[in-house]
MDTraj code that builds the backbone (N, CA, C; nanometers):
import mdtraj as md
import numpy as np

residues = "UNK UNK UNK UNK UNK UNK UNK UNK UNK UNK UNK UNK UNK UNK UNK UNK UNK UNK UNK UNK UNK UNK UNK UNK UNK UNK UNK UNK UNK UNK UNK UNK UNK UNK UNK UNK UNK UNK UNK UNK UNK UNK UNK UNK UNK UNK UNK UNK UNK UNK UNK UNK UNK UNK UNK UNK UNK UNK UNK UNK UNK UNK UNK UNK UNK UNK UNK UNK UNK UNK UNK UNK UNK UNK UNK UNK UNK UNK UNK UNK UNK UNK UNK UNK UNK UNK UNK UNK UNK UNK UNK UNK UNK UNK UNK UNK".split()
xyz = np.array([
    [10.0761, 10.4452, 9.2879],
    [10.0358, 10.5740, 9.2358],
    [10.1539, 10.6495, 9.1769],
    [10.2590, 10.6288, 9.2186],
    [10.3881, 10.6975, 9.1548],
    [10.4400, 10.6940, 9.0232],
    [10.3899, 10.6026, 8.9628],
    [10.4182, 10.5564, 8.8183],
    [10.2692, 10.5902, 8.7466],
    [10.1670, 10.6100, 8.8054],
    [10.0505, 10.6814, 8.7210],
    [10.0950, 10.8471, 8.6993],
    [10.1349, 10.8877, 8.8896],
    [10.1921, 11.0163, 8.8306],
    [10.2563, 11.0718, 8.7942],
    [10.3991, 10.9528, 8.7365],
    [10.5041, 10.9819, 8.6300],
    [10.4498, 10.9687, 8.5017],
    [10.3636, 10.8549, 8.4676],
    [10.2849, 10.8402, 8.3533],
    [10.2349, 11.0139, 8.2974],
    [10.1334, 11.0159, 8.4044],
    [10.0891, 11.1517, 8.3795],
    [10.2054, 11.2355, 8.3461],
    [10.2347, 11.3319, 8.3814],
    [10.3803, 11.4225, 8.3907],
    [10.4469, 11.4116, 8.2468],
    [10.4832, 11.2628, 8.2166],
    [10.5494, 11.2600, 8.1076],
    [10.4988, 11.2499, 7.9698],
    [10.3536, 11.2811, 7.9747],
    [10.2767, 11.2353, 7.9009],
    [10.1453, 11.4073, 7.9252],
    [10.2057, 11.4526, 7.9604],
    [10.0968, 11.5858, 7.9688],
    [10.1022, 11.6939, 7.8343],
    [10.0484, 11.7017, 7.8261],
    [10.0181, 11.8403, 7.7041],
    [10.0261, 11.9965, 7.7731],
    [10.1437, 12.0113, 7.8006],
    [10.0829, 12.1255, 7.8697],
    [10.0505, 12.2265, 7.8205],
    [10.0658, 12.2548, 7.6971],
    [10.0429, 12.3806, 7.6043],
    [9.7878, 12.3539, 7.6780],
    [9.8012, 12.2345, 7.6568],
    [9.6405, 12.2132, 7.6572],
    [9.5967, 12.2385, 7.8565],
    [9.7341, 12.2139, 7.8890],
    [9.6769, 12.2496, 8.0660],
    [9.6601, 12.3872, 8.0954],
    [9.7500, 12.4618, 8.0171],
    [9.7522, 12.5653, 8.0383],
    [9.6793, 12.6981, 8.0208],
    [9.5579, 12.5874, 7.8881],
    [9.4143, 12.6871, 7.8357],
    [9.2840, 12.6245, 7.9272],
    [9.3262, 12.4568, 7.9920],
    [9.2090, 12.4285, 8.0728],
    [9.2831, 12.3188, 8.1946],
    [9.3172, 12.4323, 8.2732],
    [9.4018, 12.3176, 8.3569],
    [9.3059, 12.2184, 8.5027],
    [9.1663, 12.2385, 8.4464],
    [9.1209, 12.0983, 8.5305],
    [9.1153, 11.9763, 8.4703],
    [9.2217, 11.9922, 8.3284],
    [9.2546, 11.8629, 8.2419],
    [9.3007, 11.7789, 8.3343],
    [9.3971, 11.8370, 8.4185],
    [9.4859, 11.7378, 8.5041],
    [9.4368, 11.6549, 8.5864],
    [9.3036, 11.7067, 8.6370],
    [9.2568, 11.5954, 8.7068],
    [9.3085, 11.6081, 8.8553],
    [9.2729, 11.5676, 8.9605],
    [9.2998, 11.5298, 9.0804],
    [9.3851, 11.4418, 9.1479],
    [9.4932, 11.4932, 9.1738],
    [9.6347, 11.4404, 9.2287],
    [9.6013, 11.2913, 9.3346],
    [9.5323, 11.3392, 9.3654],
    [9.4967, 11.2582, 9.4831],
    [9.3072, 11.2116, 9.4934],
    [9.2993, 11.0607, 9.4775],
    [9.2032, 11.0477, 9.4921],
    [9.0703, 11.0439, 9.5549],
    [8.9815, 11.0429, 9.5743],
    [8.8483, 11.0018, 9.6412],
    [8.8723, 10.9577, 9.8151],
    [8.9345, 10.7860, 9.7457],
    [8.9693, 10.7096, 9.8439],
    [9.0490, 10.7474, 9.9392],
    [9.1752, 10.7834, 9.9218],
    [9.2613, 10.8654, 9.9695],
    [9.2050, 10.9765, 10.1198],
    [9.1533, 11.0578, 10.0139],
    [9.1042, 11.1491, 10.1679],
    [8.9852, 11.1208, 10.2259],
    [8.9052, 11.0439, 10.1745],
    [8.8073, 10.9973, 10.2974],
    [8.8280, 10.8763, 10.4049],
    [8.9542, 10.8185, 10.3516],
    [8.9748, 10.7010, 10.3970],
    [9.0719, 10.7093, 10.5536],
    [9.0272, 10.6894, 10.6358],
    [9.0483, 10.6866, 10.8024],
    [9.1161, 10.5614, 10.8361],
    [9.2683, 10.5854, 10.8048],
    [9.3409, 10.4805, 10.8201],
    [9.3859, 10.4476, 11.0130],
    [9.3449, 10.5666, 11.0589],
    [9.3433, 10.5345, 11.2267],
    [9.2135, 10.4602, 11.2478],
    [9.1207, 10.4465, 11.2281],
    [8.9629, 10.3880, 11.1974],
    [9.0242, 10.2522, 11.1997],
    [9.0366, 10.2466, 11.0455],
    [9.0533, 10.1031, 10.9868],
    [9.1410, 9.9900, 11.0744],
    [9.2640, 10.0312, 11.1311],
    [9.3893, 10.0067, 11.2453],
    [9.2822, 9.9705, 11.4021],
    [9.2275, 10.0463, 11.4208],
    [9.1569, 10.0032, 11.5451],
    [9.0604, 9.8999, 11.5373],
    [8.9904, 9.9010, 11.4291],
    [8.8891, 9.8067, 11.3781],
    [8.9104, 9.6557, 11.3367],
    [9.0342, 9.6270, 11.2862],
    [9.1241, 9.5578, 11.1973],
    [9.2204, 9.4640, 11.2979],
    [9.2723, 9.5181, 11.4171],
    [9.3948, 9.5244, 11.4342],
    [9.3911, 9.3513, 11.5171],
    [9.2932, 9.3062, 11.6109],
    [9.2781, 9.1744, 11.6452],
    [9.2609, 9.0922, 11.4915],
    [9.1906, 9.0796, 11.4380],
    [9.1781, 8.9944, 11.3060],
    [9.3066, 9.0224, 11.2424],
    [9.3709, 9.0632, 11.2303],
    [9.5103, 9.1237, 11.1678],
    [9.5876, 9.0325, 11.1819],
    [9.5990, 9.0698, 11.3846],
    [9.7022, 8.9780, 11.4255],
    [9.6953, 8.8372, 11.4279],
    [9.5608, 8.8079, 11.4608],
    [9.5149, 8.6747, 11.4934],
    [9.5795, 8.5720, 11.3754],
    [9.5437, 8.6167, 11.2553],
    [9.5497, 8.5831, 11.1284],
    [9.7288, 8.5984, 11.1078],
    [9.8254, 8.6571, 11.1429],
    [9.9619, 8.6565, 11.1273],
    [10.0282, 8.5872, 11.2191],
    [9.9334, 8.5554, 11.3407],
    [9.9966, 8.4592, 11.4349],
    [9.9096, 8.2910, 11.4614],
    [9.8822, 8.2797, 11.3650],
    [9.8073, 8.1551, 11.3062],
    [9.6816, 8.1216, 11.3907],
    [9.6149, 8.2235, 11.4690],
    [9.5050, 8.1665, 11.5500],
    [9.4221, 8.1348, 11.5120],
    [9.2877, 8.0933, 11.5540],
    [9.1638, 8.0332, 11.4950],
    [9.0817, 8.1937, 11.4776],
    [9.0621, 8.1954, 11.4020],
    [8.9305, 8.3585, 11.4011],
    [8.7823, 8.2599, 11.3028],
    [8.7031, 8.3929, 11.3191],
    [8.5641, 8.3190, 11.3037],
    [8.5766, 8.3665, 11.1528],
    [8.6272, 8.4014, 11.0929],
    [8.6201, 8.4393, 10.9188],
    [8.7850, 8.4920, 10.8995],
    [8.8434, 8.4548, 10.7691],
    [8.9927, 8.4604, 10.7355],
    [8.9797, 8.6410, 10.7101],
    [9.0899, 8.7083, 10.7838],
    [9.1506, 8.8115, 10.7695],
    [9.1851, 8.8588, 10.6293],
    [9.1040, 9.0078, 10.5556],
    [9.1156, 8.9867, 10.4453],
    [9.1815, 9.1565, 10.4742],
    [9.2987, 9.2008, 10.4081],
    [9.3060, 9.3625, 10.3963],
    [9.2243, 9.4118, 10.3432],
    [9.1658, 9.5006, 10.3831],
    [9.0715, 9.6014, 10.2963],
    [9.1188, 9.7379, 10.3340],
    [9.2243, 9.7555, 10.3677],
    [9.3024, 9.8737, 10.3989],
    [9.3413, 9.9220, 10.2440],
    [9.2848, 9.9332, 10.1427],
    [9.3280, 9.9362, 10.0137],
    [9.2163, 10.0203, 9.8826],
    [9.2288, 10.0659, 9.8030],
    [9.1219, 10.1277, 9.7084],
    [9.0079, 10.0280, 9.6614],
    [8.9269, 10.0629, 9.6955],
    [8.7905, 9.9569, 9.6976],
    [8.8305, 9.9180, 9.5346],
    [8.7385, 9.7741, 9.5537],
    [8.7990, 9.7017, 9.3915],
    [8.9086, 9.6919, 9.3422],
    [8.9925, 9.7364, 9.4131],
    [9.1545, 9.7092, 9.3625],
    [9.2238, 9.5370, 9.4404],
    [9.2928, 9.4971, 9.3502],
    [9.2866, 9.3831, 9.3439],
    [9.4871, 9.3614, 9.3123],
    [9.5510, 9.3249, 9.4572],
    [9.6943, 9.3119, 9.4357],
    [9.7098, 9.2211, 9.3224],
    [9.7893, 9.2507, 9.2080],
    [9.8518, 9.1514, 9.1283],
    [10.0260, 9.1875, 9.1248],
    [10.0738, 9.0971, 9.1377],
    [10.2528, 9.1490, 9.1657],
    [10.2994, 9.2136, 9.0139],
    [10.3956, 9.2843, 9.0227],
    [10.4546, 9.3279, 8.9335],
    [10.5885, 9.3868, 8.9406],
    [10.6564, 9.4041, 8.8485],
    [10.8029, 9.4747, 8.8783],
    [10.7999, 9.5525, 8.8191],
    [10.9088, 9.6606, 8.8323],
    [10.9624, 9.8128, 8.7875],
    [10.9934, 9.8102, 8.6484],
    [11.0352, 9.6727, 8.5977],
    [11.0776, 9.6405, 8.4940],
    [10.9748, 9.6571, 8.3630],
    [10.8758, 9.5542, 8.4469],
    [10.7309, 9.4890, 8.3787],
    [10.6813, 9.6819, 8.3389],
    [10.6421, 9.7417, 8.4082],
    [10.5627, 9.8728, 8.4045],
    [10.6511, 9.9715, 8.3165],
    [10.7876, 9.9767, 8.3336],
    [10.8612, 10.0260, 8.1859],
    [10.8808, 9.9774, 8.1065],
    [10.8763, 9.8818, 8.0914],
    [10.8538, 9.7859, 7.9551],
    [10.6870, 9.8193, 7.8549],
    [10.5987, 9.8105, 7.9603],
    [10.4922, 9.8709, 7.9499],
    [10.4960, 9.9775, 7.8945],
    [10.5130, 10.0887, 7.9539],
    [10.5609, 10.2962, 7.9303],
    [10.6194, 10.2589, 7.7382],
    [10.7361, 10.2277, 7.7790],
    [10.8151, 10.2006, 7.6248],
    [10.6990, 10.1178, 7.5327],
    [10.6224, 10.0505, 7.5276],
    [10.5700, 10.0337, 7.4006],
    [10.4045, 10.0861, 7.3996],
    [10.4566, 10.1699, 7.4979],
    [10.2767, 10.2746, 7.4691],
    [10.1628, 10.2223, 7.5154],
    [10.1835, 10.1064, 7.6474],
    [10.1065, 10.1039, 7.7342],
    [10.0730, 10.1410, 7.8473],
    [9.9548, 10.2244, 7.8623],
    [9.9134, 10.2407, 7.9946],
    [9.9383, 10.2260, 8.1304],
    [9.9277, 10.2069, 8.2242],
    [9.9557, 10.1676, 8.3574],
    [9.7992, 10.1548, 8.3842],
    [9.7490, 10.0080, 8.4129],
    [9.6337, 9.9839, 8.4351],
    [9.5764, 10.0330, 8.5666],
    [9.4557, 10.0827, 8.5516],
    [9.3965, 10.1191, 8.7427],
    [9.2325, 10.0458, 8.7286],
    [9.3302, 9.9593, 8.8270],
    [9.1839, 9.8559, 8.8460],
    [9.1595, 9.9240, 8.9921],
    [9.0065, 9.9308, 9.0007],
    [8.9993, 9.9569, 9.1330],
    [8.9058, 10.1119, 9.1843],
    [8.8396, 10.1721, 9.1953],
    [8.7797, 10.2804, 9.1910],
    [8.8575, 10.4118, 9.2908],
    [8.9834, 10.4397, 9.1976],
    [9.0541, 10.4957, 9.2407],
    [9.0083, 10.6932, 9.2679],
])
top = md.Topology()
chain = top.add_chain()
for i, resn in enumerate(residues, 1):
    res = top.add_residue(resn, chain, resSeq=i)
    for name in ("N", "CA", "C"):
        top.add_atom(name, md.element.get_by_symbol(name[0]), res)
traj = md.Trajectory(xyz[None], top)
């Protein structure tokens, strides 16, 4: 999220925030504050381990500690300013 909200920032109009500033949108998403990461930890936490300490479990340990539909793909600091510099986006997969 830190590089969407540098994206944003560096890329704002503010002369246009400043005649309708719910342009900006919501700092913080959906997921974010409904999401009960003490919940998820209690719920999670045998399949977690089981799965990091190679045991047998009845279905493979999947994180879902994460923005629904979002989908890890690796990337570097590099890759995403390289990106910025030729006027691409910062993709948000995921129902952020």
């Amino acid at each position: 999220m830190g590089f969407k909200n540098r994206e944003l920032y560096h890329k704002t109009d503010w002369d246009a925030v400043a005649k309708d500033p719910t342009i900006m949108g919501k700092m913080v998403s959906v997921w974010v504050t409904r999401h009960d990461p003490e919940k998820y930890a209690y719920e999670n936490y045998r399949a977690c381990a089981e799965h990091l300490l190679g045991g047998k479990t009845e279905k493979p340990f999947v994180n879902t500690n994460s923005v629904p539909g979002y989908e890890y793909v690796p990337w570097t600091v590099e890759e995403l300013l390289a990106a910025q510099d030729g006027g691409v986006s910062v993709p948000d997969k995921g129902e952020w």
